[in-house]
N, C-alpha and C positions, 0 to 999 in steps of 0.2 A: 029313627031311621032317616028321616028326612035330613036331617043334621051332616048325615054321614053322605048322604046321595052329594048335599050343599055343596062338599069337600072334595070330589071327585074329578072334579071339572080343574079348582085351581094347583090340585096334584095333578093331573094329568100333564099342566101346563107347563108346570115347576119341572117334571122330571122330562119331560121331553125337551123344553127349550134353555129355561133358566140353568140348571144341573150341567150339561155339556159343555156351557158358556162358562160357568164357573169353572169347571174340571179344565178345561183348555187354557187359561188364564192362569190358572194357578199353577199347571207346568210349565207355560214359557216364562214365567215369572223365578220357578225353578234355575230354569233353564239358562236365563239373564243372568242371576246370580251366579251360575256355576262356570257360565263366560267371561263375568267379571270379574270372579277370583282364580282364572286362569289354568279351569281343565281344561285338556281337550279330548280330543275322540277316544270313546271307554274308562275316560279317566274321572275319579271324582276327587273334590273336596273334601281335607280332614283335616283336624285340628291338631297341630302338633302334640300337646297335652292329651288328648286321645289316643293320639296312638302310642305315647309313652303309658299311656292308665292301661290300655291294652298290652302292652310289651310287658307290664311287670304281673298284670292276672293270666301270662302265658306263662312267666317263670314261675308264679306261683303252684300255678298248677300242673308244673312239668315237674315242681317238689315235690308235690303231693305223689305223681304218679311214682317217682323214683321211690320214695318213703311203702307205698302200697307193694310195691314189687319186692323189694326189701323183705318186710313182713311175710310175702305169700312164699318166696324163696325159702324162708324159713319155717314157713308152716307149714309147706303143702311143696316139694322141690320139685316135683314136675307138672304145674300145672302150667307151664307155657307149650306142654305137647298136644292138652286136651284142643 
């Protein structure tokens, strides 16, 4: 138990002063970055390659959805009433 009392003191110290310092530094660092590659207000950063890997797992899954509707029309013809 003593051990644990030992460690109270430089966690206490860690999350009240160190932890905040870090957290505030790591967002204007964000922040610089996001200024630097030219958002602005509400705007973010993306990777062209991103949002093309996002654009094609949206058509992907607008097949799918088409393909499931398909099937339930067939299986089941009015379950878009429920």
């Amino acid at each position: 138990m003593e051990f644990l009392s030992f460690l109270n003191v430089p966690l206490i110290i860690f999350l009240s002063v160190v932890m905040p310092i870090w957290i505030l530094f790591h967002y204007m660092t964000k922040w610089k970055m996001m200024k630097k590659a030219g958002a602005g207000d509400g705007e973010t950063v993306v990777n062209r390659q991103e949002l093309l890997n996002l654009r094609a797992t949206a058509v992907s899954l607008e097949d799918r959805i088409r393909a499931l509707e398909t099937i339930l029309d067939a299986q089941a013809p009015n379950w878009r009433q429920k």
